[in-house]
N, C-alpha and C positions, 0 to 999 in steps of 0.2 A: 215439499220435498227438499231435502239439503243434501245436496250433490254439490261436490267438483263442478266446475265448469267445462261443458263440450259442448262441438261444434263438430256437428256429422256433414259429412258432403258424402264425395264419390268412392266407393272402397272397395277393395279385392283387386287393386292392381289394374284399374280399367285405365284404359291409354284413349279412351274417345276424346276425337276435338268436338270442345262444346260450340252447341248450335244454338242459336235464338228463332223462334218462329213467332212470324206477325199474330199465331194464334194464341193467345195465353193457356188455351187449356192444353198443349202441346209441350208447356215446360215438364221436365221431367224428372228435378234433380231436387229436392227438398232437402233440409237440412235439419239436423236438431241439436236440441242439446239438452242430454238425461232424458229422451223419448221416443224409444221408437215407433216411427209412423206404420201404419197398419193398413197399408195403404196394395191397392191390384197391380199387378205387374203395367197394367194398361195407365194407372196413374202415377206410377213413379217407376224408370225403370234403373236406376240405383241410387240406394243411400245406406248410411250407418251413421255411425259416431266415432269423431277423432278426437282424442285429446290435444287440446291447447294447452297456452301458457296463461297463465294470471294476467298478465302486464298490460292486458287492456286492449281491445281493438281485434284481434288474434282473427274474427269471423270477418274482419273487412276486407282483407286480401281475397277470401274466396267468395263475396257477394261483388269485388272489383274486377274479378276473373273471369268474371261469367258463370265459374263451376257449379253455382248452386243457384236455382230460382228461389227458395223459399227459405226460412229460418224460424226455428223453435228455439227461443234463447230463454233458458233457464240458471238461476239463481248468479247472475253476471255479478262480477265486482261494482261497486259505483262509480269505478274507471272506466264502464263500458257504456254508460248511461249517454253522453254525447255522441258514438258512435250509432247505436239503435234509434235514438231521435232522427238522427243524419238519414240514416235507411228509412224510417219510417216518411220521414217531410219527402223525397224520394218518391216515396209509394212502392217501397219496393215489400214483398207479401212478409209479413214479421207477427210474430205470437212472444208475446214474452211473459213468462212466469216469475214470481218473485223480486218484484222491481217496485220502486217508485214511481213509476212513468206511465199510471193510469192516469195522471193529467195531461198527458200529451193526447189533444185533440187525433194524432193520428197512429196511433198504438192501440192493436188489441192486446188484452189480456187475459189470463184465463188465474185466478189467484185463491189463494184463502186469507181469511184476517187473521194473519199472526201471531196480532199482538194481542187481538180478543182470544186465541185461541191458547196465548201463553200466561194472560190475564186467569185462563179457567186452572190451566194446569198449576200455578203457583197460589192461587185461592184454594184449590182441593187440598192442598199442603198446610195454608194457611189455618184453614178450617179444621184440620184433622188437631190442632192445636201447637204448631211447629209454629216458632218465631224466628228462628236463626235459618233462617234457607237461603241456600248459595245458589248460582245459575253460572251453566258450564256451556258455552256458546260452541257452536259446531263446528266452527271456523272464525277466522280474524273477524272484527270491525268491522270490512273492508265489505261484506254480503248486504245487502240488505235482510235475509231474512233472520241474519244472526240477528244485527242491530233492530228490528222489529220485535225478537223473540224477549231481546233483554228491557226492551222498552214497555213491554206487558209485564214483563216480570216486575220492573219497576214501579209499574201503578199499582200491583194487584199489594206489596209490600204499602206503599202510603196508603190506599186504602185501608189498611188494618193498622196504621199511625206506624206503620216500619220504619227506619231508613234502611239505605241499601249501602255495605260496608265495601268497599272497593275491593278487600282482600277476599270478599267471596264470591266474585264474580274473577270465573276465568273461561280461556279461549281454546278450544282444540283443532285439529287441522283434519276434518271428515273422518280419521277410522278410527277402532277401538285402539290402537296404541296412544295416537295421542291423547284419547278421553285417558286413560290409565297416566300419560305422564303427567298432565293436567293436573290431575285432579293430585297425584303424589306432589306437586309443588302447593297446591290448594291445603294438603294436609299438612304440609311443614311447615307453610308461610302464615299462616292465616288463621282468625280467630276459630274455634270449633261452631259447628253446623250440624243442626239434627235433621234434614232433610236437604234434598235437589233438587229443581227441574235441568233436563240435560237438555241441547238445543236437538240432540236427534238421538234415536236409539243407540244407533251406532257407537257416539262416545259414550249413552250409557253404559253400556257393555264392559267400557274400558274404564269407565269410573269406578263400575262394580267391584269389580277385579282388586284394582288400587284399595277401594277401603276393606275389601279382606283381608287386602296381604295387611292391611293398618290392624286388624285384630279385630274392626267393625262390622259389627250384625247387620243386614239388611233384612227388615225396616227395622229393626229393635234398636239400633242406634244411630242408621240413616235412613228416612224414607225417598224413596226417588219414583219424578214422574220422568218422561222419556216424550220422545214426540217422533211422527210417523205410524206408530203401529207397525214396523215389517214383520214379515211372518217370524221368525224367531224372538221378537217380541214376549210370546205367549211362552217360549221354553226355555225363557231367559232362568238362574237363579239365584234368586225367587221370579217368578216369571213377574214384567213387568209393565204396572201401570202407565202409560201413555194417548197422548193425542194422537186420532187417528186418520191419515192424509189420505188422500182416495189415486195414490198417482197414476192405475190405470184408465181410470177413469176421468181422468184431467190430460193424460197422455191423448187419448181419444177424441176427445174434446179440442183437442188444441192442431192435432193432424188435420182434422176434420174441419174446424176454422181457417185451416193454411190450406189445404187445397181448394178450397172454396175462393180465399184469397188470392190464390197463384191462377185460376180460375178468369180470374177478373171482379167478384163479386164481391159487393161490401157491403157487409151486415148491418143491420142498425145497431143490434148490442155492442160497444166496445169493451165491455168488462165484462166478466164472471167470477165470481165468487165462490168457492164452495165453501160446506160447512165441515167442521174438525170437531168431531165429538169427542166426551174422556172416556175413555175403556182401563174401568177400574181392575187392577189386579192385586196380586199380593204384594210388591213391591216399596207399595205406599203405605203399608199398614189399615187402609180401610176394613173397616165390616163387610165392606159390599161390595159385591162381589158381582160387576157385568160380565166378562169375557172371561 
């Protein structure tokens, strides 16, 4: 999933003083971030999603507060990675998606391989016969899952004896405006490129855009893969090929782990994994044709 970073607690203006009860299964205030928990009135009896700031740490004021028993932190800056360690050694109940910190003995995760998953997406570009392919990161550096996604893009380029030219790798900031100005600085700056992988649909969208107003065919003179699958993936045009994340299905999964967690119970599995398959469309110029 490549979202913004949030940080859900208590919302709709609730004024309760938070309470703690010697019974764990009595917390009631779970927290996420890009997930809503699906959760009975009986086991959570408020939560949402706030927007935070980037600047790191942003979830520790309210796990210091009391306000929240539980946290779902997804795609955090690697400014946050010492704060979530700090919670987890703690033991206080943490799911985190999109991080590096499945070595941490006491971190669950719920995740997909990235970089295997950005390895497929710029091999099917690869193989289509494209050698000039750029990658458009969904945000700064600063993610893990950008830095994963460019790091697959990477191997799957020396794999076929590539190098990877600096000026065709650029950064957008999650929504389709900046895939569009991205990629407009990509066209000015930088050597010409017969295909993409995008770090997520979204700036695909805005890349699209960008190489039209350039006078560019899609796929006839760029092919692009996209990651996510969201549903207007498929009415993009050209409707567009991409990888495809499961996030309600890892939302579930990850609630499900946290309450069990806020619970008191500690699972043997600490990782999960899912798998991200290609959902070939026209966008890429394939023959073939899945979705």
């Amino acid at each position: 999933m490549s979202f913004p970073w949030l940080a859900g607690g208590r919302t709709r203006g609730t004024t309760r003083t938070p309470r703690r009860s010697n019974n764990p299964c009595s917390r009631q205030r779970p927290a996420c971030c890009n997930a809503t928990l699906n959760l009975e009135p009986t086991q959570a009896s408020t939560h949402g999603l706030i927007q935070t700031g980037r600047s790191g740490g942003s979830f520790v004021e309210l796990v210091d507060s009391r306000r929240i028993d539980g946290l779902i932190a997804i795609n955090t800056p690697r400014s946050d990675d010492v704060h979530l360690a700090r919670l987890a050694s703690e033991g206080f109940p943490l799911v985190v998606f999109g991080s590096k910190l499945a070595e941490h003995a006491n971190i669950y995760t719920i995740d997909v391989d990235m970089r295997e998953a950005s390895r497929v997406a710029t091999r099917h570009l690869l193989a289509l016969g494209h050698r000039r392919v750029a990658y458009l990161g969904f945000a700064s550096d600063e993610y893990h899952g950008v830095t994963e996604r460019l790091y697959g893009y990477r191997d799957a380029m020396r794999e076929f004896g590539l190098g990877v030219e600096a000026e065709r790798v650029g950064f957008a900031n999650f929504n389709a405006q900046s895939g569009y100005d991205a990629m407009s600085v990509m066209l000015e700056n930088g050597p010409a490129f017969t295909a993409l992988f995008a770090g997520n649909d979204t700036v695909a969208f805005g890349a699209m855009a960008a190489l039209r107003k350039a006078g560019l065919r899609i796929p006839d003179d760029v092919a692009i893969v996209g990651y996510d699958d969201i549903p207007l993936a498929a009415f993009a045009t050209p409707p567009l090929t991409t990888m495809r994340t499961s996030p309600y299905e890892q939302a579930c999964e990850a609630s499900n782990l946290l309450v069990r967690l806020m619970a008191g119970e500690r699972p043997d599995a600490l990782h999960s994994m899912m798998a991200v398959p290609l959902i070939v469309r026209e966008s890429c110029g394939s023959t073939i044709r899945q979705a």
